[in-house]
LUMPA-821214 format. One record per residue: residue number from 1; x, y, z of N, C-alpha, C in turn. Coordinates in steps of 0.001 Angstrom, whole numbers, plus 524288, in hexadecimal, padded with zeros to 5 digits. Example, Ala and Ser with C-alpha at 12.3 -4.5 7.8 and 13.67 -1.06 7.14 Angstrom:
@pos = 1 | n.c1 = 83386 | n.c2 = 7E9C6 | n.c3 = 81E78 | ca.c1 = 8300C | ca.c2 = 7EE6C | ca.c3 = 81E78 | c.c1 = 83390 | c.c2 = 7F31C | c.c3 = 81E78 $
@pos = 2 | n.c1 = 83232 | n.c2 = 7F736 | n.c3 = 81BA8 | ca.c1 = 83566 | ca.c2 = 7FBDC | ca.c3 = 81BE4 | c.c1 = 83264 | c.c2 = 8001E | c.c3 = 81EBE $
***
This chain:
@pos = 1 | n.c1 = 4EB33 | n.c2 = C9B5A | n.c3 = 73CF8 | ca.c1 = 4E5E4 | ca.c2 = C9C57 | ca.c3 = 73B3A | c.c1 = 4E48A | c.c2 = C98E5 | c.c3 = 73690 $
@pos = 2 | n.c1 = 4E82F | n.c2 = C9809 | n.c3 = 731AD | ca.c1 = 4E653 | ca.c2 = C9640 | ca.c3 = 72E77 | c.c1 = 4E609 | c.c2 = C8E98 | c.c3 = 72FBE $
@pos = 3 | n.c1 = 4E9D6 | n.c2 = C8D20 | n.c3 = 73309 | ca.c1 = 4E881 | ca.c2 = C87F1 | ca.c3 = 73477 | c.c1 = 4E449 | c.c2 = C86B1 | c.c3 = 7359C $
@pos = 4 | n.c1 = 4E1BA | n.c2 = C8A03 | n.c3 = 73A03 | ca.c1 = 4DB9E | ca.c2 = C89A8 | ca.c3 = 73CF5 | c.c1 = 4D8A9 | c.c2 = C89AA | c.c3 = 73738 $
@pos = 5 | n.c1 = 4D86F | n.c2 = C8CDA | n.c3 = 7331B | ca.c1 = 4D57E | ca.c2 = C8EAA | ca.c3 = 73144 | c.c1 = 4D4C3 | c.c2 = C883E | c.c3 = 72C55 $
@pos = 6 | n.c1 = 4DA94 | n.c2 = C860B | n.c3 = 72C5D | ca.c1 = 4DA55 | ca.c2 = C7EF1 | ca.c3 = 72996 | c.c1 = 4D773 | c.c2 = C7D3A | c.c3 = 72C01 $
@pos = 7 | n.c1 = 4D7DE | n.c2 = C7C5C | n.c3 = 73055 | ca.c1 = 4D61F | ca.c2 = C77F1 | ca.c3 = 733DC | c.c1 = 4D11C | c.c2 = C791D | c.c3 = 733D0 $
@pos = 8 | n.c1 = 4CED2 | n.c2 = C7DCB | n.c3 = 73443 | ca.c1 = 4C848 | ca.c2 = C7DB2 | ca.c3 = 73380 | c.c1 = 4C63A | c.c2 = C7CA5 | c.c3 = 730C5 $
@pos = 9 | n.c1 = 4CA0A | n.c2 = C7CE4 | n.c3 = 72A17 | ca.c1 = 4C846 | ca.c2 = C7A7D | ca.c3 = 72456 | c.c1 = 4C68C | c.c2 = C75E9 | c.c3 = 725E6 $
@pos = 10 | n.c1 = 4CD5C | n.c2 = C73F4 | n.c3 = 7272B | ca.c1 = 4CC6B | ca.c2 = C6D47 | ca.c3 = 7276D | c.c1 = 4C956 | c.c2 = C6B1B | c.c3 = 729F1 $
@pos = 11 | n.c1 = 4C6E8 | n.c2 = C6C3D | n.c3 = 72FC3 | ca.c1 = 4C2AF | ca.c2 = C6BC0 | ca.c3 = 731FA | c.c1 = 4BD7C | c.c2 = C6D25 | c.c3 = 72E98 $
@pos = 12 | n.c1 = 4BBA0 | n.c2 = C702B | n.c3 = 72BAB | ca.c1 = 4B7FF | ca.c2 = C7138 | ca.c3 = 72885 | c.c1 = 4B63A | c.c2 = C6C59 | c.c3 = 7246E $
@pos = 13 | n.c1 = 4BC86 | n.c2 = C6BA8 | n.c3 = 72328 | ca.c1 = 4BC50 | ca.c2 = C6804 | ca.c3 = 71DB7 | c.c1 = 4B9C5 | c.c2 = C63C4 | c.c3 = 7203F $
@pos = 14 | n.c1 = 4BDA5 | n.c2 = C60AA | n.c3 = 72537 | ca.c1 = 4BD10 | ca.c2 = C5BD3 | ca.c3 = 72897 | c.c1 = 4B79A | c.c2 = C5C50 | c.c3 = 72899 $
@pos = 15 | n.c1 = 4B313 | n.c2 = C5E82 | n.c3 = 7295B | ca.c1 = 4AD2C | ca.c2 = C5FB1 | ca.c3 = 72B85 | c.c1 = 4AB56 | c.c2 = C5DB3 | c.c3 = 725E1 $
@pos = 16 | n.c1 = 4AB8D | n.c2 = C5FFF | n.c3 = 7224D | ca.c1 = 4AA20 | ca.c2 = C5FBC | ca.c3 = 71B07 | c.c1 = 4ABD9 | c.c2 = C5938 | c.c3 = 71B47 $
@pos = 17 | n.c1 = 4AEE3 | n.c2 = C578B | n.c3 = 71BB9 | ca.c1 = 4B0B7 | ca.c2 = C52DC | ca.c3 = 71A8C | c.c1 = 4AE3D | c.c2 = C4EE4 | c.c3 = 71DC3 $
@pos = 18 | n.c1 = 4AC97 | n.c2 = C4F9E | n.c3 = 723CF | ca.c1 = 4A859 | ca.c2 = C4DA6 | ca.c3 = 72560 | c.c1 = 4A22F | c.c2 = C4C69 | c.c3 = 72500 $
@pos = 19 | n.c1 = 4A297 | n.c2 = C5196 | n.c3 = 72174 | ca.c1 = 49E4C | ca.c2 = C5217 | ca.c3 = 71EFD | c.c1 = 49CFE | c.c2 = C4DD0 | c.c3 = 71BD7 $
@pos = 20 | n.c1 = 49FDC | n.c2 = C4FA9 | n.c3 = 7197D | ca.c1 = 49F0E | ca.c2 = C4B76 | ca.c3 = 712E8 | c.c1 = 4A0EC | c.c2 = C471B | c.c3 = 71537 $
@pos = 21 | n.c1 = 4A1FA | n.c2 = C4429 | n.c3 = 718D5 | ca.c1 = 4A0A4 | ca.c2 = C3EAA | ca.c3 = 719A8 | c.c1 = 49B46 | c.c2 = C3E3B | c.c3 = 71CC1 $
@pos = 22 | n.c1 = 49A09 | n.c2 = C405F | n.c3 = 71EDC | ca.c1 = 49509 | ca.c2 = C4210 | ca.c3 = 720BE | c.c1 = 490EA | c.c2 = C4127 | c.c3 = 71C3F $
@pos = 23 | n.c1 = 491C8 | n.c2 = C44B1 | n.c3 = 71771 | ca.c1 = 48D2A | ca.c2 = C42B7 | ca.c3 = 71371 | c.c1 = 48F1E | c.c2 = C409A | c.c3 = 7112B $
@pos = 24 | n.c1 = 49413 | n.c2 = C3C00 | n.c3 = 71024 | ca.c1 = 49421 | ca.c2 = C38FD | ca.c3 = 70D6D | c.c1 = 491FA | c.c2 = C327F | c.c3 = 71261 $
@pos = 25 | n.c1 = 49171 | n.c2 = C343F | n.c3 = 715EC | ca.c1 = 48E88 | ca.c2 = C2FF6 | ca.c3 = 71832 | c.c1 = 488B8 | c.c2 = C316E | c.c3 = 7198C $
@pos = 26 | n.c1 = 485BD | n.c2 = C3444 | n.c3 = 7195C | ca.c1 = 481A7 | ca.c2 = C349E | ca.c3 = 7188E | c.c1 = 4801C | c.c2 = C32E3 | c.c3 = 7142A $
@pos = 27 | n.c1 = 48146 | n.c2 = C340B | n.c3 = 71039 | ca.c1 = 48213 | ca.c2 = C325B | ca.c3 = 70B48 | c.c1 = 4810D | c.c2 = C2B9A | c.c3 = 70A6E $
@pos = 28 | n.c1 = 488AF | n.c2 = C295F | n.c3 = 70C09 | ca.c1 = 4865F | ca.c2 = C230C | ca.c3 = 70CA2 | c.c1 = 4815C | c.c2 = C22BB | c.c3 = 70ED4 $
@pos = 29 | n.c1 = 47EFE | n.c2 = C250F | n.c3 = 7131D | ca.c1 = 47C0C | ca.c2 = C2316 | ca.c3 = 716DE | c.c1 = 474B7 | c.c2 = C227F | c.c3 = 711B1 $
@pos = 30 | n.c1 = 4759E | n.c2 = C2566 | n.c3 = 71003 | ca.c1 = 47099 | ca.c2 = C272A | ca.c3 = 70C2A | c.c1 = 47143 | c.c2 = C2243 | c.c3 = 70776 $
@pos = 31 | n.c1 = 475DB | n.c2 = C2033 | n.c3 = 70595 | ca.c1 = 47502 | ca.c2 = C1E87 | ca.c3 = 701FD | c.c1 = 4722A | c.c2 = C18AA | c.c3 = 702AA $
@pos = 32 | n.c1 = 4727C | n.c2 = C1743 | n.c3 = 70825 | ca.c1 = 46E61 | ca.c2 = C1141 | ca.c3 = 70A16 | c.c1 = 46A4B | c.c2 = C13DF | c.c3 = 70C9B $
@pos = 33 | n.c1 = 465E0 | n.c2 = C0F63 | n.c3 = 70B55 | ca.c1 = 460D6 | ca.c2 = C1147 | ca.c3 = 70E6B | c.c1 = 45F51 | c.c2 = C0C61 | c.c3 = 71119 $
@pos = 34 | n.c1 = 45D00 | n.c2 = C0AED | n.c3 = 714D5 | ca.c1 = 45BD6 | ca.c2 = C0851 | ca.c3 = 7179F | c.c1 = 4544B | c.c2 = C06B2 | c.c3 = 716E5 $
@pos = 35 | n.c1 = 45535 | n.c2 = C00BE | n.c3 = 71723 | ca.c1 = 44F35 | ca.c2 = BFEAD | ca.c3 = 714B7 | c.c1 = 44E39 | c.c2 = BFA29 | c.c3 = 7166B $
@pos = 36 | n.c1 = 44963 | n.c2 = BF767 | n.c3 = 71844 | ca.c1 = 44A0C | ca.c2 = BF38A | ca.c3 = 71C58 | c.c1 = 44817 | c.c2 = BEE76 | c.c3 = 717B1 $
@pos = 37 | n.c1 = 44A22 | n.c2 = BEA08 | n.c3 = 7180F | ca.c1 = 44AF0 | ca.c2 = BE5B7 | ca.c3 = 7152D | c.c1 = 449C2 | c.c2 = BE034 | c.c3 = 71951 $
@pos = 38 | n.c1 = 446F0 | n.c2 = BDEBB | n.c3 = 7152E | ca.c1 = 44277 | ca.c2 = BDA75 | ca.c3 = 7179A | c.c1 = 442D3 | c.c2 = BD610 | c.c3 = 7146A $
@pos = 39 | n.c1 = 4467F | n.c2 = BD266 | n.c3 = 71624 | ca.c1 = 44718 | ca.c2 = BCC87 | ca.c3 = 71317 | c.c1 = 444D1 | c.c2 = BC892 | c.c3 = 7180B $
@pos = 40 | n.c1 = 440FB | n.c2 = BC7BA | n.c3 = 712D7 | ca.c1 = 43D57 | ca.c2 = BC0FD | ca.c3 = 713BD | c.c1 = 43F18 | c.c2 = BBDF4 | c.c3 = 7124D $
@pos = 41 | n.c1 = 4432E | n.c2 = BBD25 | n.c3 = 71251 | ca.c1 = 44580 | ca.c2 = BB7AF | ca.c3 = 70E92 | c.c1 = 4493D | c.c2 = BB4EB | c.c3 = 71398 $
@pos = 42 | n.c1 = 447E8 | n.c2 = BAF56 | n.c3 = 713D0 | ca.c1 = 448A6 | ca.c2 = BADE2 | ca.c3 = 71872 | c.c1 = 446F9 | c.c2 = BB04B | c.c3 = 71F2C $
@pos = 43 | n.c1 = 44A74 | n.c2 = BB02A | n.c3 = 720A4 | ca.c1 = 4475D | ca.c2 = BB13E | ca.c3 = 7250C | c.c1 = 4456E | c.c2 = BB69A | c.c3 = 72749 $
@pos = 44 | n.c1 = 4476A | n.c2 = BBA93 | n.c3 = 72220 | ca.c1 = 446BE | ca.c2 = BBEDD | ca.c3 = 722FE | c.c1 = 448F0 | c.c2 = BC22B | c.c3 = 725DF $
@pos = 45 | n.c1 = 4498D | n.c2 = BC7A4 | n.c3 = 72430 | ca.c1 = 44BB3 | ca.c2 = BCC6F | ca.c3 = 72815 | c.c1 = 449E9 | c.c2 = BD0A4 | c.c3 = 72662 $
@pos = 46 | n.c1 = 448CD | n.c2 = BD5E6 | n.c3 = 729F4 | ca.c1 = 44A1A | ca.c2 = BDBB9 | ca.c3 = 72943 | c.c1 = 44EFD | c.c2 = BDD01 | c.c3 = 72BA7 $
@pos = 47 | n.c1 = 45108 | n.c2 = BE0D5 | n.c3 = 727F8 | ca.c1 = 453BB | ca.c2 = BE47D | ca.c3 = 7289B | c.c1 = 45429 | c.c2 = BE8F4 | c.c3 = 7264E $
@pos = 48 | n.c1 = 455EF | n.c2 = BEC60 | n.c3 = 7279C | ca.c1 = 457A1 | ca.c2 = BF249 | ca.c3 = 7241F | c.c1 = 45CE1 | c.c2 = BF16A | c.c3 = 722FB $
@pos = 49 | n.c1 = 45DAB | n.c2 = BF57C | n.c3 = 71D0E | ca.c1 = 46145 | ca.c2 = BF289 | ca.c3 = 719E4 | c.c1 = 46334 | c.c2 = BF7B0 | c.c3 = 7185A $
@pos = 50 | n.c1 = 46755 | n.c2 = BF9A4 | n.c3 = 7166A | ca.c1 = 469F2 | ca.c2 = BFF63 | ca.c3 = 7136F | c.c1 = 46A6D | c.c2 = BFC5C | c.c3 = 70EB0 $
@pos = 51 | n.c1 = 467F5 | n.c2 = BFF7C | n.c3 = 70C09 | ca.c1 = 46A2D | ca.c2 = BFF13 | ca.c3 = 70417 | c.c1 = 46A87 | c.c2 = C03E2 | c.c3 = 7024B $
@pos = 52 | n.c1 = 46DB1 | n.c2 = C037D | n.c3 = 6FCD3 | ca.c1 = 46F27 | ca.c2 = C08E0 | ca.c3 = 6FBA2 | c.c1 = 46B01 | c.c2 = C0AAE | c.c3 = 6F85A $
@pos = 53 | n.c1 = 46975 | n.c2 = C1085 | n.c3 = 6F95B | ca.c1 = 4652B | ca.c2 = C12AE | ca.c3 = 6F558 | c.c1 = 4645F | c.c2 = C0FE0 | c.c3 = 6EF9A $
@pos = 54 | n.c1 = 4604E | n.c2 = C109E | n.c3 = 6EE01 | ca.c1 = 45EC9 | ca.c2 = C0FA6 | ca.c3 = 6E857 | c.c1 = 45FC6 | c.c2 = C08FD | c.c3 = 6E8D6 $
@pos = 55 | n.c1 = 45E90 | n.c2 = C059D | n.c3 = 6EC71 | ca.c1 = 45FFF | ca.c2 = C009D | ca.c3 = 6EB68 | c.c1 = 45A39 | c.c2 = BFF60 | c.c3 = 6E950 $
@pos = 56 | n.c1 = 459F2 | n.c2 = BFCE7 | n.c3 = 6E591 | ca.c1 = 45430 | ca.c2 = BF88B | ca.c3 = 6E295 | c.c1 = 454BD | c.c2 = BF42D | c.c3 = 6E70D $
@pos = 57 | n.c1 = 44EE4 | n.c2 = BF3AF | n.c3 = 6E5F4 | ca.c1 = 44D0E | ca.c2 = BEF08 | ca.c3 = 6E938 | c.c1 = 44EEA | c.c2 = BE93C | c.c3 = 6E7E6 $
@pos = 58 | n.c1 = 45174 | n.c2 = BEA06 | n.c3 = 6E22A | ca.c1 = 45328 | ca.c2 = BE6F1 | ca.c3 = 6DE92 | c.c1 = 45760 | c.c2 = BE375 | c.c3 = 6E1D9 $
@pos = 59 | n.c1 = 45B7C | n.c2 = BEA43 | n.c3 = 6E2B0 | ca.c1 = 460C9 | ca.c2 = BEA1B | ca.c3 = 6E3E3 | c.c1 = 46216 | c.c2 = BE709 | c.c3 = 6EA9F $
@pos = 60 | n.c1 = 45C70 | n.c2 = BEA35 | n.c3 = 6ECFA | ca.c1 = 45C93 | ca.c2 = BE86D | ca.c3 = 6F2C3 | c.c1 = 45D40 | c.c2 = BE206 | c.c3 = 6F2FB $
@pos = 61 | n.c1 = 45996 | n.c2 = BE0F7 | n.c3 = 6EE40 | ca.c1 = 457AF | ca.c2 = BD9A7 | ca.c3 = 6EE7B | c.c1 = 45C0F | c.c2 = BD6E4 | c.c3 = 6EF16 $
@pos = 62 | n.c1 = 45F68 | n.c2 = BD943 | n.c3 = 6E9A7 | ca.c1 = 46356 | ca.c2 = BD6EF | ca.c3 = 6E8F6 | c.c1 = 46994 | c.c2 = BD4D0 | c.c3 = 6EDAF $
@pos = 63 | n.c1 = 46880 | n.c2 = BD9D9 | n.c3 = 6F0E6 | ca.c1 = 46D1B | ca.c2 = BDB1F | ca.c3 = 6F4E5 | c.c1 = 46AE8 | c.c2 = BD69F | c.c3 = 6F8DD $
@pos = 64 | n.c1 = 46582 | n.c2 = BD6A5 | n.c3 = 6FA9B | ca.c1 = 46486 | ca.c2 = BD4B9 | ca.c3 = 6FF39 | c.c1 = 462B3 | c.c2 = BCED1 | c.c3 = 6FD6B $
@pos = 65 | n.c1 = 46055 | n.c2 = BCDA4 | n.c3 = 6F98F | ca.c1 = 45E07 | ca.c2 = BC800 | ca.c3 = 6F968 | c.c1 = 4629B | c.c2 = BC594 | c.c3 = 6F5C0 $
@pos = 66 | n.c1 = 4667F | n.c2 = BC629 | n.c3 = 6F65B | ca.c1 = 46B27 | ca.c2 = BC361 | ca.c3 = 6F218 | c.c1 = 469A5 | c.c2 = BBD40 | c.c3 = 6F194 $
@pos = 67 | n.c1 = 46981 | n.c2 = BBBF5 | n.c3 = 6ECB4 | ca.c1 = 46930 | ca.c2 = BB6D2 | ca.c3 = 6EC4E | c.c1 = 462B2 | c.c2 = BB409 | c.c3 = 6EAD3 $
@pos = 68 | n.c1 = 45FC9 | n.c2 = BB804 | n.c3 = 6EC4A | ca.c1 = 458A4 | ca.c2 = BB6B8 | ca.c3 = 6EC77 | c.c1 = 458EA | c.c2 = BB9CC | c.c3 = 6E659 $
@pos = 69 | n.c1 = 45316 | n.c2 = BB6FF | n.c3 = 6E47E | ca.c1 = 45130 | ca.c2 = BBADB | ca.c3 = 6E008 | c.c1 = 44C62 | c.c2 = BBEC8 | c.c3 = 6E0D6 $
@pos = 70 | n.c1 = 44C11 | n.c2 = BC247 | n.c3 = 6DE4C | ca.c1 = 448B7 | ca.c2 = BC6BB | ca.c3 = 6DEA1 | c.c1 = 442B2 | c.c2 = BC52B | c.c3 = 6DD24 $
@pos = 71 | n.c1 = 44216 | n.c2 = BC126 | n.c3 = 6DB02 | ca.c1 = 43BC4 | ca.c2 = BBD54 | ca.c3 = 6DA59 | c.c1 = 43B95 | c.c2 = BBB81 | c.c3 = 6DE53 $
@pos = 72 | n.c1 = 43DFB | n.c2 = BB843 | n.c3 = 6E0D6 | ca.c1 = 43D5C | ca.c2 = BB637 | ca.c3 = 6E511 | c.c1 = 43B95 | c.c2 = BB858 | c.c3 = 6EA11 $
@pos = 73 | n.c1 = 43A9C | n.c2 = BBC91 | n.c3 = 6EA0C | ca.c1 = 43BD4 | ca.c2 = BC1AA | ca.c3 = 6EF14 | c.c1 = 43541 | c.c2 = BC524 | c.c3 = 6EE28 $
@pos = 74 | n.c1 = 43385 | n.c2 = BC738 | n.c3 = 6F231 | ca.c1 = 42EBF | ca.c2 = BCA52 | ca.c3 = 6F17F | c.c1 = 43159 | c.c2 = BCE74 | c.c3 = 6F43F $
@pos = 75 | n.c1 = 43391 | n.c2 = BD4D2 | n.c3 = 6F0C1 | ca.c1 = 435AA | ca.c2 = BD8F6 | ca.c3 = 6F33E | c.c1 = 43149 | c.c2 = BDCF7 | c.c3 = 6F4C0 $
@pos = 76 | n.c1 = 43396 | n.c2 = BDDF2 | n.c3 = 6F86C | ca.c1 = 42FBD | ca.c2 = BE4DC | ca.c3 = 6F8C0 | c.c1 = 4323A | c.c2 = BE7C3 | c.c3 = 6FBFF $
@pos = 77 | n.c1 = 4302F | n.c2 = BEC33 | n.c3 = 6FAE9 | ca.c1 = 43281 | ca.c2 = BF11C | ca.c3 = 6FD67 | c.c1 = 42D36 | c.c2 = BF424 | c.c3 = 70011 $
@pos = 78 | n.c1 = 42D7A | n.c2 = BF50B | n.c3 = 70488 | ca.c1 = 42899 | ca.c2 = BF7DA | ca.c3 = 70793 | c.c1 = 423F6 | c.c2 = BF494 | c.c3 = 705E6 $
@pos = 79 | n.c1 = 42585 | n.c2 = BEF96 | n.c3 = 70745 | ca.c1 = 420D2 | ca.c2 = BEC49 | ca.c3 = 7068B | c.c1 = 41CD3 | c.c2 = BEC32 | c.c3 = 700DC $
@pos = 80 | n.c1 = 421F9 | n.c2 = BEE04 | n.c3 = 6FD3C | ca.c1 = 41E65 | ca.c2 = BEDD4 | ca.c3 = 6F86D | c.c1 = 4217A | c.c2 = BEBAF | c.c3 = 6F3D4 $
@pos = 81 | n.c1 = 420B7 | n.c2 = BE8ED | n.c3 = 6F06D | ca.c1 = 42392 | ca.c2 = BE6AA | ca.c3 = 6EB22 | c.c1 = 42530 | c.c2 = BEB85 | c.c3 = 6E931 $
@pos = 82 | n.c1 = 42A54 | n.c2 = BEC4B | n.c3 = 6E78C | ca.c1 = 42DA6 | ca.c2 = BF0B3 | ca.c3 = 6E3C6 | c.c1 = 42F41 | c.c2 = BED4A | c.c3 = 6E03A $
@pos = 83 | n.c1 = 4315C | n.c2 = BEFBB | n.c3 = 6DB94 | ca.c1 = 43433 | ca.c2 = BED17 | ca.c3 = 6D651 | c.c1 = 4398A | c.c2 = BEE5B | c.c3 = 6D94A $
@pos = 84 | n.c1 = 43CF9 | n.c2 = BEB62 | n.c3 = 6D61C | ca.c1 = 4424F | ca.c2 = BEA1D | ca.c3 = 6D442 | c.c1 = 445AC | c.c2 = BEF83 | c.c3 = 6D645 $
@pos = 85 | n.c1 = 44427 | n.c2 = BF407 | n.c3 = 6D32E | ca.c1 = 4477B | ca.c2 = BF78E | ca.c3 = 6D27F | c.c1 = 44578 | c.c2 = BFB34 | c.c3 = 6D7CA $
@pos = 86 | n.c1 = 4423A | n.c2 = BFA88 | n.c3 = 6DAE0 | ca.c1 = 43FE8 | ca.c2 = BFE17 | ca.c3 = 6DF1A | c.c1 = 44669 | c.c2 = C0054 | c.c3 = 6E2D1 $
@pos = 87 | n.c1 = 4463B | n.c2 = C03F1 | n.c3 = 6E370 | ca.c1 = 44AA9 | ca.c2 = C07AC | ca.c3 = 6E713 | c.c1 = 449AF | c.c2 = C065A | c.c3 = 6EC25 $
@pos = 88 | n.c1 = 44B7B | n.c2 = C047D | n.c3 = 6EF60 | ca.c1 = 44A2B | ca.c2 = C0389 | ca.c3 = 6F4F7 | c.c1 = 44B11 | c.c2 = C09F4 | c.c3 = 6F6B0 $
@pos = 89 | n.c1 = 44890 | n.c2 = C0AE6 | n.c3 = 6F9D9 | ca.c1 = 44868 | ca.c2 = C1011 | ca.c3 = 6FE4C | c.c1 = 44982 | c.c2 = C0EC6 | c.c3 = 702E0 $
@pos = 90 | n.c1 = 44AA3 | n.c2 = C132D | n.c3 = 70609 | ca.c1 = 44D6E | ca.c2 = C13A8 | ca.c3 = 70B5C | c.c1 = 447AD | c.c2 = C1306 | c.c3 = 70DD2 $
@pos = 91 | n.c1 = 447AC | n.c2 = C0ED8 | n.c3 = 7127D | ca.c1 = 44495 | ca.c2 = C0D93 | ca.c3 = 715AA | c.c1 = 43FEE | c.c2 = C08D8 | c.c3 = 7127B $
@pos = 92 | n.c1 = 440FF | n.c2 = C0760 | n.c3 = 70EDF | ca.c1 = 43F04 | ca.c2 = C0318 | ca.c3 = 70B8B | c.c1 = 43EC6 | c.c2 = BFD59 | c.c3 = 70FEA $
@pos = 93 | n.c1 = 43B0D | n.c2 = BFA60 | n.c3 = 70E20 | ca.c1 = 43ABF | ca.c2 = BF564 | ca.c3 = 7117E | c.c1 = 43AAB | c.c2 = BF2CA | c.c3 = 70C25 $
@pos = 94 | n.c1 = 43F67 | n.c2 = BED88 | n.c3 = 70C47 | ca.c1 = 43E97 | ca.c2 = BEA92 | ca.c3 = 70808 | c.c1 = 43C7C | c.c2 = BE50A | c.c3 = 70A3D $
@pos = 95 | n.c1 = 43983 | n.c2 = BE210 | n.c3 = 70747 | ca.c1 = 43968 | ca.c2 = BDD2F | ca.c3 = 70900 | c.c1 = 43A8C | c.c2 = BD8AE | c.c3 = 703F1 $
@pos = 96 | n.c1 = 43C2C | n.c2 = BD481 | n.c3 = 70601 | ca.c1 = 43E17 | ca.c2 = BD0AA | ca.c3 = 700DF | c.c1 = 43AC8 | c.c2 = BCBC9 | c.c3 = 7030A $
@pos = 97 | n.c1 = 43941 | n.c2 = BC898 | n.c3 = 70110 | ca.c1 = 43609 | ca.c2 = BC3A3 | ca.c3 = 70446 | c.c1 = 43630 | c.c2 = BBF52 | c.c3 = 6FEB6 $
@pos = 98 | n.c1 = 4386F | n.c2 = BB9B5 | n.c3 = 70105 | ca.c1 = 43B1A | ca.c2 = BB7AF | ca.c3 = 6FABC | c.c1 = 432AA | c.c2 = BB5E0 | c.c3 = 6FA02 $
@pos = 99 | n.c1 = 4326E | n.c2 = BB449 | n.c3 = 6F616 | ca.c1 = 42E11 | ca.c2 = BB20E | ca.c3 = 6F306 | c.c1 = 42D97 | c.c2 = BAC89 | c.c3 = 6F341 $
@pos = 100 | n.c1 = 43374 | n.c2 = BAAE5 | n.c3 = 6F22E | ca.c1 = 434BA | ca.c2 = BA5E5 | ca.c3 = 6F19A | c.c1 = 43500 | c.c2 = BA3B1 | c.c3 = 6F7EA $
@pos = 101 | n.c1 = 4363E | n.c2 = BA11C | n.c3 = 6F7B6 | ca.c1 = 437C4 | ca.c2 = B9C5D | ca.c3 = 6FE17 | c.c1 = 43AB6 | c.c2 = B962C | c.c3 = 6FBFB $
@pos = 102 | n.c1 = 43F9C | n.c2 = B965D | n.c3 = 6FE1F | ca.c1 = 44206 | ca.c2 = B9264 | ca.c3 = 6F9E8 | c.c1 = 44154 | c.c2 = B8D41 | c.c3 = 6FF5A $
@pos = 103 | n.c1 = 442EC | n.c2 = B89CD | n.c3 = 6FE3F | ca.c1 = 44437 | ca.c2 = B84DD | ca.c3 = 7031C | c.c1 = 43EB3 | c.c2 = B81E0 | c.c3 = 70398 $
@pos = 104 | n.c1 = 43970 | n.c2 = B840F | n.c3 = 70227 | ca.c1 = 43523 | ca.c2 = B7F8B | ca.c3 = 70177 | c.c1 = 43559 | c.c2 = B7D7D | c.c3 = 6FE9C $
@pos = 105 | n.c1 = 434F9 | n.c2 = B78C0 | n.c3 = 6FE5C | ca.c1 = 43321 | ca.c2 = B73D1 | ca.c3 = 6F89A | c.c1 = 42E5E | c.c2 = B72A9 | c.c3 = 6FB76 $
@pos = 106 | n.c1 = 42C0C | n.c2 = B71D1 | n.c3 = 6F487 | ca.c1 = 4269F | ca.c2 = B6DCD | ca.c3 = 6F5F9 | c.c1 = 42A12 | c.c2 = B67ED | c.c3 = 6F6C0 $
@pos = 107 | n.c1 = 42594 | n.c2 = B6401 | n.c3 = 6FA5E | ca.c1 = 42762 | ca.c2 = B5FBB | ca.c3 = 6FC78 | c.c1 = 422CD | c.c2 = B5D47 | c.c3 = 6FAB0 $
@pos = 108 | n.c1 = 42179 | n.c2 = B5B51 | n.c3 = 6F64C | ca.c1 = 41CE7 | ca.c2 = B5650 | ca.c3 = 6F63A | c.c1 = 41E11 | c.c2 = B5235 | c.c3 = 6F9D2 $
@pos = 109 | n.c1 = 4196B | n.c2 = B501F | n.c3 = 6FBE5 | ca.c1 = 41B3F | ca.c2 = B4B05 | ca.c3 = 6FE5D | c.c1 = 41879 | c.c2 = B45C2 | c.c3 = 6FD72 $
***
């Protein structure tokens, strides 16, 4: 009797312990949000992208346009100019489009 009566613990516990990987992956799953990203620079693309909550528009620039400067670039978010420090949100549309255009020279002739 008292064996049966382990084994139902341990089965109990086993369930609890499934659990809690259960909300510890719901969990990961919450801490990215998904937001669709729109680069004009060259030949252009959309895609949807996962970043982790609380990312600045700052921070996004930095990850995805490596190497470009932040003058150079016309940002927006839902089709509208944000500052620096703006929080991207879940279901956000960003767009980046450079200002500049490098490879023309004037040619007098």
């Amino acid at each position: 009797m008292r064996v049966v009566r382990l084994s139902s613990i341990a089965d109990r516990m086993y369930e609890i312990v499934l659990n809690k990987e259960s909300i510890n992956k719901f969990n990961e799953r919450k801490i990215t949000m998904r937001i669709l990203f729109i680069n004009n620079s060259g030949a252009g693309y959309a895609d949807y992208v996962n970043i982790a909550e609380n990312t600045t528009i700052d921070q996004f620039f930095a990850i995805k346009m490596q190497g470009q400067q932040e003058n150079d670039c016309l940002i927006r978010v839902n089709r509208q100019p944000v500052p620096k420090d703006y929080v991207l949100q879940e279901g956000d549309r960003v767009t980046i489009t450079p200002t500049k255009i490098e490879g023309a020279r004037l040619v007098i002739a």
